[in-house]
DOLO-433936 format. One record per residue (C-alpha): residue in one letter; x, y, z; chain. Coordinates in steps of 0.25 Angstrom, whole numbers, plus 5000, padded with zeros to 4 digits. Layout:
<pts>
- A / X / Y / Z / A
...
</pts>
This chain:
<pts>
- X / 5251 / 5007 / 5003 / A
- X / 5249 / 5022 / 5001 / A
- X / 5257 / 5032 / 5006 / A
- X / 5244 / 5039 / 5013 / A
- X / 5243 / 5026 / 5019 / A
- X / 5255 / 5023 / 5024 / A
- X / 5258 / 5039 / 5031 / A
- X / 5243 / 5037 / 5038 / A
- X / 5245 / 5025 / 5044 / A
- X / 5258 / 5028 / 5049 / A
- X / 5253 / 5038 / 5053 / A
- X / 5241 / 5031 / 5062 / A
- X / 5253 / 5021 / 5068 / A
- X / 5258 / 5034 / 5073 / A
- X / 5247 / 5038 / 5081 / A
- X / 5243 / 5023 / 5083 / A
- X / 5258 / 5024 / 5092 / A
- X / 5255 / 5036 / 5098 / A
- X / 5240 / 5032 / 5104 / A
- X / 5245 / 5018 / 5108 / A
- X / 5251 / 5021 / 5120 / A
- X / 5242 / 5034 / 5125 / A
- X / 5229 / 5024 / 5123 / A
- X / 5234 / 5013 / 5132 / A
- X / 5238 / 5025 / 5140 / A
- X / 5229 / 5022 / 5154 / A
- X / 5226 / 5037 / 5155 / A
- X / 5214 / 5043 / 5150 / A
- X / 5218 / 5055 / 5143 / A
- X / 5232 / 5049 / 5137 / A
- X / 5222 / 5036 / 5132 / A
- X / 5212 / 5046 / 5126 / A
- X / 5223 / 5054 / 5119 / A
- X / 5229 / 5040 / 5113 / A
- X / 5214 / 5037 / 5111 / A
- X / 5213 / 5049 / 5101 / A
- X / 5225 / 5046 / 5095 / A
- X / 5223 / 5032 / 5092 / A
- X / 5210 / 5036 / 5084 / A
- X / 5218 / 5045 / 5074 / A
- X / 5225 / 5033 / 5071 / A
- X / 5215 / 5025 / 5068 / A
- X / 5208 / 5036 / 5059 / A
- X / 5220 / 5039 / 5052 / A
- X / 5223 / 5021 / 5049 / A
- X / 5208 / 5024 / 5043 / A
- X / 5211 / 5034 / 5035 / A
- X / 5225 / 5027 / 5029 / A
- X / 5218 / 5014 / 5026 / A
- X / 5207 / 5022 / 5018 / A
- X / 5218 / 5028 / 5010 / A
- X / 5225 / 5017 / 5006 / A
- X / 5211 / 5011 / 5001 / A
- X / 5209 / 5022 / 4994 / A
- X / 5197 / 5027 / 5000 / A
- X / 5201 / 5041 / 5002 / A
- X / 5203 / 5041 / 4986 / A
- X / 5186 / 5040 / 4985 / A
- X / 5181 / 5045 / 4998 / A
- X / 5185 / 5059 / 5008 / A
- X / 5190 / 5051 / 5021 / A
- X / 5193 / 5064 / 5029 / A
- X / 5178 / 5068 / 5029 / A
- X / 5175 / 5054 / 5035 / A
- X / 5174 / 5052 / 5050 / A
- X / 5180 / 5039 / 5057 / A
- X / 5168 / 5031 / 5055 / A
- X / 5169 / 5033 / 5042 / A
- X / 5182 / 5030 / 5039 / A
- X / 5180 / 5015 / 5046 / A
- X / 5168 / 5014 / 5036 / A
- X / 5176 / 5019 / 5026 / A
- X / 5187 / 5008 / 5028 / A
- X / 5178 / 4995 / 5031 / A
- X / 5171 / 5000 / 5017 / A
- X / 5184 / 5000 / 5009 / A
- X / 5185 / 4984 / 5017 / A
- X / 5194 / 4987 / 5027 / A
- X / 5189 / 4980 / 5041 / A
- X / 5188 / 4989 / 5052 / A
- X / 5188 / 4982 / 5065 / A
- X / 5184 / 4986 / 5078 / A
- X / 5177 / 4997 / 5070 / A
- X / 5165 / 5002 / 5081 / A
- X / 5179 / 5001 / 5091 / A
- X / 5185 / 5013 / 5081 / A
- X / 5173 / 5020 / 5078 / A
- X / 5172 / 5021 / 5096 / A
- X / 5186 / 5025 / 5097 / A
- X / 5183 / 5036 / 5086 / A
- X / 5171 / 5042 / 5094 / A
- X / 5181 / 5040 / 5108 / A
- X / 5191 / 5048 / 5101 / A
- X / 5181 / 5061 / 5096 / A
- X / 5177 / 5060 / 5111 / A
- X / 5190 / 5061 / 5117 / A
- X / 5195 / 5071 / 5107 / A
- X / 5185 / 5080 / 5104 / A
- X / 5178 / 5078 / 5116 / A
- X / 5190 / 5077 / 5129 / A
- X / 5183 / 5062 / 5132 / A
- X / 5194 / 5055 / 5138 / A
- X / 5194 / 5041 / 5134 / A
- X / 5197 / 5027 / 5144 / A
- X / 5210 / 5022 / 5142 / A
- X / 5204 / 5008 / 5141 / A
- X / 5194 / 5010 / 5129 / A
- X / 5208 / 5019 / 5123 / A
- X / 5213 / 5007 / 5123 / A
- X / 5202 / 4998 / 5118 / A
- X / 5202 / 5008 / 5105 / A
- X / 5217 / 5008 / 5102 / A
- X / 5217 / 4992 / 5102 / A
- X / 5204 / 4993 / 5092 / A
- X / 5211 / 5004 / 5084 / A
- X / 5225 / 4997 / 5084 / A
- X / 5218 / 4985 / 5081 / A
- X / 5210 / 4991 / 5069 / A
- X / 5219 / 5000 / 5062 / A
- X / 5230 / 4988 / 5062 / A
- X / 5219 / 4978 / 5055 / A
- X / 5214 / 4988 / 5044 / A
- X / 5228 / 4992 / 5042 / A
- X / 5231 / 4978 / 5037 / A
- X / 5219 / 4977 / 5031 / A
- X / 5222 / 4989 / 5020 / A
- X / 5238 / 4990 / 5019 / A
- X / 5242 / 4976 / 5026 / A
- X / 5250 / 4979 / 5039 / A
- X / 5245 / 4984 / 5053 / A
- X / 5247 / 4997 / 5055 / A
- X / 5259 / 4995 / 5064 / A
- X / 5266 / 4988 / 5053 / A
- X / 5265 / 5000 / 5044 / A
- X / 5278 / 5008 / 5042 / A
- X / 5278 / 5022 / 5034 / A
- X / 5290 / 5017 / 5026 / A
- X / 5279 / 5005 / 5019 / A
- X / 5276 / 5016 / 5010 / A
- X / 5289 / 5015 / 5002 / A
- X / 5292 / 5003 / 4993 / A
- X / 5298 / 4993 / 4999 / A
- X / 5313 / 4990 / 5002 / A
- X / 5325 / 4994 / 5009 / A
- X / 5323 / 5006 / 5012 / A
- X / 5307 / 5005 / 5017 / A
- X / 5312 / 4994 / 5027 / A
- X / 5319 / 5002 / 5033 / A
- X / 5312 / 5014 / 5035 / A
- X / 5301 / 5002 / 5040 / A
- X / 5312 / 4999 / 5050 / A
- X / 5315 / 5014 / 5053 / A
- X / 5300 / 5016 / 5057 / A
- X / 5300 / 5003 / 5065 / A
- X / 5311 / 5006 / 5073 / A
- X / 5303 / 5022 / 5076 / A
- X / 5292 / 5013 / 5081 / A
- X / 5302 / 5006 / 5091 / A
- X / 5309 / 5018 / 5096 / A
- X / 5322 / 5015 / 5089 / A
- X / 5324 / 5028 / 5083 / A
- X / 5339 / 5027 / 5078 / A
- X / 5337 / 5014 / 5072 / A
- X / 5325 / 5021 / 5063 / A
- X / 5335 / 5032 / 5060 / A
- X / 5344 / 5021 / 5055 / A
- X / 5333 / 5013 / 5047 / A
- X / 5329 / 5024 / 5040 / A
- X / 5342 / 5031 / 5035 / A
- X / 5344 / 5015 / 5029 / A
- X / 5334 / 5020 / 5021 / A
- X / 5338 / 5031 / 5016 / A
- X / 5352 / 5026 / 5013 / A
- X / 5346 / 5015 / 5005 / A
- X / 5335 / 5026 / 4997 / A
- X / 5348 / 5038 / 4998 / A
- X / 5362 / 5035 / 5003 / A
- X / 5367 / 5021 / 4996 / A
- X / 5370 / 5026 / 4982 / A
- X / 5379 / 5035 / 4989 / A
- X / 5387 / 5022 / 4995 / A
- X / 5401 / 5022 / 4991 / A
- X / 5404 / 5009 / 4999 / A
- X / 5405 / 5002 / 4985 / A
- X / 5417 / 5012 / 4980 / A
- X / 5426 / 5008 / 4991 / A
- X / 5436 / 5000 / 4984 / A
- X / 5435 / 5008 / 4971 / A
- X / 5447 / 5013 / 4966 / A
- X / 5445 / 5029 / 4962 / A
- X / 5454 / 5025 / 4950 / A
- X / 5446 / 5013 / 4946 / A
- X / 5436 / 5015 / 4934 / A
- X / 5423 / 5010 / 4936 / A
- X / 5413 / 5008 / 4925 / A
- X / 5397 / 5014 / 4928 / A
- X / 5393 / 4999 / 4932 / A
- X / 5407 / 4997 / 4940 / A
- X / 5401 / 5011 / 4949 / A
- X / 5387 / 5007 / 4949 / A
- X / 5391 / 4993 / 4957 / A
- X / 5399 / 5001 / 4967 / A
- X / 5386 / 5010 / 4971 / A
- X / 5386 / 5022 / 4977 / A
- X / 5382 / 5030 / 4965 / A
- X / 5378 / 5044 / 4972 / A
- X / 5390 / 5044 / 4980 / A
- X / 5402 / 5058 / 4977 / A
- X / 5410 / 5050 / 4966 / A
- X / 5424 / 5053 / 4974 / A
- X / 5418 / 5045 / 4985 / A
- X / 5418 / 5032 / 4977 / A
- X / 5432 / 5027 / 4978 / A
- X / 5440 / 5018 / 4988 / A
- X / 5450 / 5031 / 4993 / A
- X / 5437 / 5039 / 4996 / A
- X / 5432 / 5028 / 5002 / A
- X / 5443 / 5025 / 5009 / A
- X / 5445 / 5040 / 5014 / A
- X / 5432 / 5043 / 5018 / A
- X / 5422 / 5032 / 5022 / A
- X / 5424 / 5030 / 5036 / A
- X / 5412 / 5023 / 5042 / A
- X / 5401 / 5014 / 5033 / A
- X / 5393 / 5027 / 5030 / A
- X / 5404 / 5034 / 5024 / A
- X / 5400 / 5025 / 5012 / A
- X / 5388 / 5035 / 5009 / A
- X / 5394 / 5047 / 5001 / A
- X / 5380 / 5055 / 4998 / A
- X / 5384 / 5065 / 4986 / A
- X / 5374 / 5075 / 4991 / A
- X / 5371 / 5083 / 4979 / A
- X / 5368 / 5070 / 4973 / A
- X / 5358 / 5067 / 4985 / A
- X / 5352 / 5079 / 4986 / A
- X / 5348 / 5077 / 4971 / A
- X / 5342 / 5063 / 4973 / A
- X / 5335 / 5070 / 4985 / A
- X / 5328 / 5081 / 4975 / A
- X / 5326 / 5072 / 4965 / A
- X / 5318 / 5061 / 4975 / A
- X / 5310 / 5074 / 4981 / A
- X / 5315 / 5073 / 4994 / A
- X / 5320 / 5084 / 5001 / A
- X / 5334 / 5083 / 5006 / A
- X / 5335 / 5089 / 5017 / A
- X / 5325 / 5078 / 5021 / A
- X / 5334 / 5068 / 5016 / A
- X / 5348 / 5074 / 5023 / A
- X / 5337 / 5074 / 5037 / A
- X / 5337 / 5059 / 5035 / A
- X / 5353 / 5057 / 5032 / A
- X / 5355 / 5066 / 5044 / A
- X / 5344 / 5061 / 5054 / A
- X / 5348 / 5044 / 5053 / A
- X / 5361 / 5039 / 5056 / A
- X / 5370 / 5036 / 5041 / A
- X / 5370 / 5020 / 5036 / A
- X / 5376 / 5015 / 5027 / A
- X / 5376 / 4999 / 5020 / A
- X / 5386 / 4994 / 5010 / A
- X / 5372 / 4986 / 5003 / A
- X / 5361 / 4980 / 5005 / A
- X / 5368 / 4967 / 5011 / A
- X / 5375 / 4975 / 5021 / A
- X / 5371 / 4980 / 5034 / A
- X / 5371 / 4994 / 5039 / A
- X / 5379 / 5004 / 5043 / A
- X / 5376 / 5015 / 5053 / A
- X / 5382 / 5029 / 5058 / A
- X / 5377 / 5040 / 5066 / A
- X / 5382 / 5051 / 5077 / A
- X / 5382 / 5048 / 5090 / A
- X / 5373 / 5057 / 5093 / A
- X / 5363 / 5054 / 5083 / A
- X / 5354 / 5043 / 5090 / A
- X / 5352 / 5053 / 5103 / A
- X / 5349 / 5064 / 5094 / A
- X / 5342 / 5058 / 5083 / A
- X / 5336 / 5045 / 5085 / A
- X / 5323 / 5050 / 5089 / A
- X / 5309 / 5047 / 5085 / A
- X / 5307 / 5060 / 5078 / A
- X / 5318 / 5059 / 5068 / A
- X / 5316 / 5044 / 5067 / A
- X / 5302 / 5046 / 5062 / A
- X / 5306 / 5060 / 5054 / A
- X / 5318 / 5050 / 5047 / A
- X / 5308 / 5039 / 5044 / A
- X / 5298 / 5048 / 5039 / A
- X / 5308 / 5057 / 5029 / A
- X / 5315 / 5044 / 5024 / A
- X / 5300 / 5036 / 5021 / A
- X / 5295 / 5051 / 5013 / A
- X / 5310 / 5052 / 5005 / A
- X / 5310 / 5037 / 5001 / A
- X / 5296 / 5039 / 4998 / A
- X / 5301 / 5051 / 4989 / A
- X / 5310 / 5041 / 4982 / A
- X / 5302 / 5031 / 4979 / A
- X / 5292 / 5040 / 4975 / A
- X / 5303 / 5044 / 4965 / A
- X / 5308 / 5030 / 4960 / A
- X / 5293 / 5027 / 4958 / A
- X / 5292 / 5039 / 4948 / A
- X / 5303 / 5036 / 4940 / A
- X / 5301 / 5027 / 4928 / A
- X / 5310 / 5019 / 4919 / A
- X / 5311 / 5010 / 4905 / A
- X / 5311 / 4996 / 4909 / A
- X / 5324 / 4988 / 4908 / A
- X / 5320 / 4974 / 4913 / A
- X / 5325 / 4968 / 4900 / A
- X / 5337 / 4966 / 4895 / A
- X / 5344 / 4972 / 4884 / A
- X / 5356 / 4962 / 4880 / A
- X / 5365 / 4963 / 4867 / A
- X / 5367 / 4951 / 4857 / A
- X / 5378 / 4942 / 4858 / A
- X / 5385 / 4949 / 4845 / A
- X / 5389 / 4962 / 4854 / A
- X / 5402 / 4952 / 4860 / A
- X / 5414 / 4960 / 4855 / A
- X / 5406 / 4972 / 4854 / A
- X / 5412 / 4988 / 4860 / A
- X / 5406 / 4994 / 4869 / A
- X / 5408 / 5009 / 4867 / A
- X / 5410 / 5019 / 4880 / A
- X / 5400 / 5027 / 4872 / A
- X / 5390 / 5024 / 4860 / A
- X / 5401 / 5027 / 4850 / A
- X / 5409 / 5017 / 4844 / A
- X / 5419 / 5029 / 4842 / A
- X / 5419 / 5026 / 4860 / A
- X / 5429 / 5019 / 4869 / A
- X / 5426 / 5006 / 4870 / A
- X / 5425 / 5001 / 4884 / A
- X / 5421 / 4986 / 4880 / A
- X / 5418 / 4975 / 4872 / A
- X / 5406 / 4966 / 4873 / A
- X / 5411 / 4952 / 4879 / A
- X / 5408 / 4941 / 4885 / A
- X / 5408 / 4940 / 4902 / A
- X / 5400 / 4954 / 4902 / A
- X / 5385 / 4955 / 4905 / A
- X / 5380 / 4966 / 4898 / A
- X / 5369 / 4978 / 4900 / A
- X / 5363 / 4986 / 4889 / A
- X / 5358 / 4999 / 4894 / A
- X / 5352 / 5006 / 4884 / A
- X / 5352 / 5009 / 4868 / A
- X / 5355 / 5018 / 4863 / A
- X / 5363 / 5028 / 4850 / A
- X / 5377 / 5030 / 4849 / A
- X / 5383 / 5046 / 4847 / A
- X / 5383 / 5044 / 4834 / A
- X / 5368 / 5041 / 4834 / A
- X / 5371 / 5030 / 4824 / A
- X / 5373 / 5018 / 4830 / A
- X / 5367 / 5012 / 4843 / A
- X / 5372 / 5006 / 4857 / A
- X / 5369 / 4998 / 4868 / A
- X / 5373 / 5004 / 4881 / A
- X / 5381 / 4991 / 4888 / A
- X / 5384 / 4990 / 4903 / A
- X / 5395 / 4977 / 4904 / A
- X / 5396 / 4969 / 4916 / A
- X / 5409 / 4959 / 4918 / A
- X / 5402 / 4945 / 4922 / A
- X / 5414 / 4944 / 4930 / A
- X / 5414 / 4949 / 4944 / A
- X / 5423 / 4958 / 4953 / A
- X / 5430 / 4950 / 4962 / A
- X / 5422 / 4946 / 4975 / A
- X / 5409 / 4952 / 4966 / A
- X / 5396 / 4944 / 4967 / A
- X / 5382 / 4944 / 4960 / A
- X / 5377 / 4950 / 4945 / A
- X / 5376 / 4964 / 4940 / A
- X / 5381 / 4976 / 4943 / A
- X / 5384 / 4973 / 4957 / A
- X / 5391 / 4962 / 4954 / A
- X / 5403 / 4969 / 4952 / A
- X / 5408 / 4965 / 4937 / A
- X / 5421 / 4966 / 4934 / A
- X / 5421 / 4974 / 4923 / A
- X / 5408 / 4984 / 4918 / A
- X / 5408 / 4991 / 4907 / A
- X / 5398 / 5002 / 4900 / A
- X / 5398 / 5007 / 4886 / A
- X / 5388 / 5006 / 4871 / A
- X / 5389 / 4995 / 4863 / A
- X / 5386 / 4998 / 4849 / A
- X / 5374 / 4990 / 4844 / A
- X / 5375 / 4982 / 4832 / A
- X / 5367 / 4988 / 4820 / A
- X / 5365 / 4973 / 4813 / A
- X / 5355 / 4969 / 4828 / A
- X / 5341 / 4976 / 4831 / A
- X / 5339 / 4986 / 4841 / A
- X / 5330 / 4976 / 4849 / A
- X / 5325 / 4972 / 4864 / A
- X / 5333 / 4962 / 4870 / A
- X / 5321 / 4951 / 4867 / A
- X / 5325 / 4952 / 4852 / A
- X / 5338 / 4952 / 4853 / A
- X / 5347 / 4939 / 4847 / A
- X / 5358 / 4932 / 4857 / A
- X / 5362 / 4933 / 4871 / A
- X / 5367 / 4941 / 4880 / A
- X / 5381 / 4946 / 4878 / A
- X / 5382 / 4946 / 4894 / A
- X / 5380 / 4928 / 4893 / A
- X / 5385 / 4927 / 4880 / A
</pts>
């Protein structure tokens, strides 16, 4: 659906909520306001659904009137029911707007069923869901982060202002705030070495390094949301980088209550002032929030989408004959050795590349123990090996530089 698409029809929602309740209104003038009201809904649902079909692209909708933009949509084959009922509705709406003819509160009525009916048939008809099954967040991609912004605007729409405040800072913990969990450093020892796979399984990668060790820890993490250290440089950065402003982005840190998760398995963890639901769990800064966080994420995936990369869905995985081969702390022979190429490892080839002696050339190795910490569980990196190392191992000049397809004999990581 396209993002024109998606801000209009929310758009007409809107309005379709305000009207609601003025056109079932039993006064006159209150059933005439909904009345005009109701039909800029309507007009604006047209004008989305010509969008998305693309007809805006060969034709200048704005010079069309109303009539013409029904007779636009049932061209493009959209079925416009209760068409004359519209088409009267339009004319009732010039004559009460432009004219001061105050409409029956029973024919209001009549003409908001019609209408409700309408819009909610053609809307399924060109992007597949009624009208009031449409949230502003479906212009993201799907996941996490889009159904909670989903549950944010649902709970708008039911009043419940602080639970929206709460769905949507999830959101912008997952998209912002996670790689800034330390939760996983909490046992570490500050003595302890780790190797770069060793850190990468404990996350919180963004987070200050002195944060990252039991003592810290220990000290300073008080509640569940003391596990989110944010290096603010460091956020401010990725901020500028995404083309999101930052003071919008500190809005929404300060304006939803803090969460925090240990993963995704785990539930939630929430903290926010005493004061704050009184203060701040309104409709205003419910809707400002959800807007804010659906434009930044929508920055973000903008970003992503821009990015491009060589694939690496295949494999690269060294013959058998590197057993009882160094691997080199760097690509120089003349380098500490950090290990030997065994059995009981599975191993990772990086990249190719030419040692500092511009001679001779290396695979760069990632080693992973196939044996487990104790109480670890699963494959990969975030299955806690045992032992992880990371050097060059020196490619031996009798084999061909070839892609994996060619290449004779088995994994060294199964062999």
């Amino acid at each position: 659906m396209k993002e024109a698409t998606v801000h209009s029809l929310v758009i007409a929602r809107t309005l379709l909520e305000q009207a609601q309740p003025l056109c079932a209104a039993d006064d006159r003038y209150i059933a005439s306001a909904g009345l005009v009201i109701l039909q800029d809904a309507l007009e604006v649902v047209l004008y989305a659904l010509l969008i998305e079909l693309g007809v805006d692209e060969k034709k200048n909708l704005e010079s069309k009137s109303f009539d013409e933009l029904v007779g636009e949509l049932k061209s493009a084959g959209v079925v416009v029911p209760k068409s004359g009922t519209l088409k009267a509705l339009n004319k009732q709406r010039v004559l009460t707007k432009h004219y001061a003819q105050v409409a029956e509160p029973i024919t209001v009525r009549n003409y908001y069923d019609a209408a409700s009916a309408a819009i909610d048939a053609m809307t399924m008809a060109v992007v597949g869901k009624s009208i009031r099954e449409l949230f502003i967040a479906d212009i993201l991609e799907d996941g996490e982060p889009k159904e909670h912004l989903k549950a944010a605007e649902a709970a708008v729409a039911k009043g419940r202002y602080l639970d929206s405040l709460i769905e949507t800072r999830k959101a912008i913990y997952i998209e912002f705030e996670d790689t800034y969990n330390v939760y996983g450093w909490r046992d570490h020892d500050s003595r302890k070495e780790l190797g770069i796979l060793g850190m990468f399984g404990k996350g919180g990668w963004n987070a200050p390094s002195w944060t990252k060790n039991k003592k810290w820890i220990d000290e300073h993490v008080k509640v569940p949301t003391d596990y989110i250290q944010i290096d603010y440089q460091h956020f401010r950065l990725q901020a500028l980088e995404l083309g999101i402003h930052t003071v919008e982005l500190e809005n929404l840190r300060h304006m939803t209550p803090d969460v925090f998760r240990v993963d995704k398995k785990s539930g939630w963890s929430v903290r926010y002032a005493a004061e704050f639901e009184a203060n701040n769990a309104t409709v205003e800064n419910a809707r400002y929030c959800l807007d804010r966080a659906v434009s930044i994420l929508l920055k973000k995936q903008m970003h992503r989408d821009a990015a491009r990369r060589p694939s690496s869905s295949i494999p690269f995985d060294p013959p058998t004959v590197y057993i009882g081969s160094e691997v080199y702390s760097r690509p120089d022979t003349g380098s500490e050795v950090v290990h030997v190429v065994a059995e009981g490892y599975t191993y990772s080839i990086k990249a190719v590349l030419d040692g500092l002696d511009g001679k001779d050339r290396y695979y760069e190795v990632w080693a992973e123990s196939e044996a487990k910490e104790e109480g670890s569980t699963g494959r990969g990196l975030l299955g806690m090996a045992k032992d992880f190392h990371h050097g060059y191992l020196l490619k031996r000049p009798e084999l061909p530089d070839l892609p994996p397809s060619e290449l004779q004999g088995e994994d060294v990581g199964s062999a």
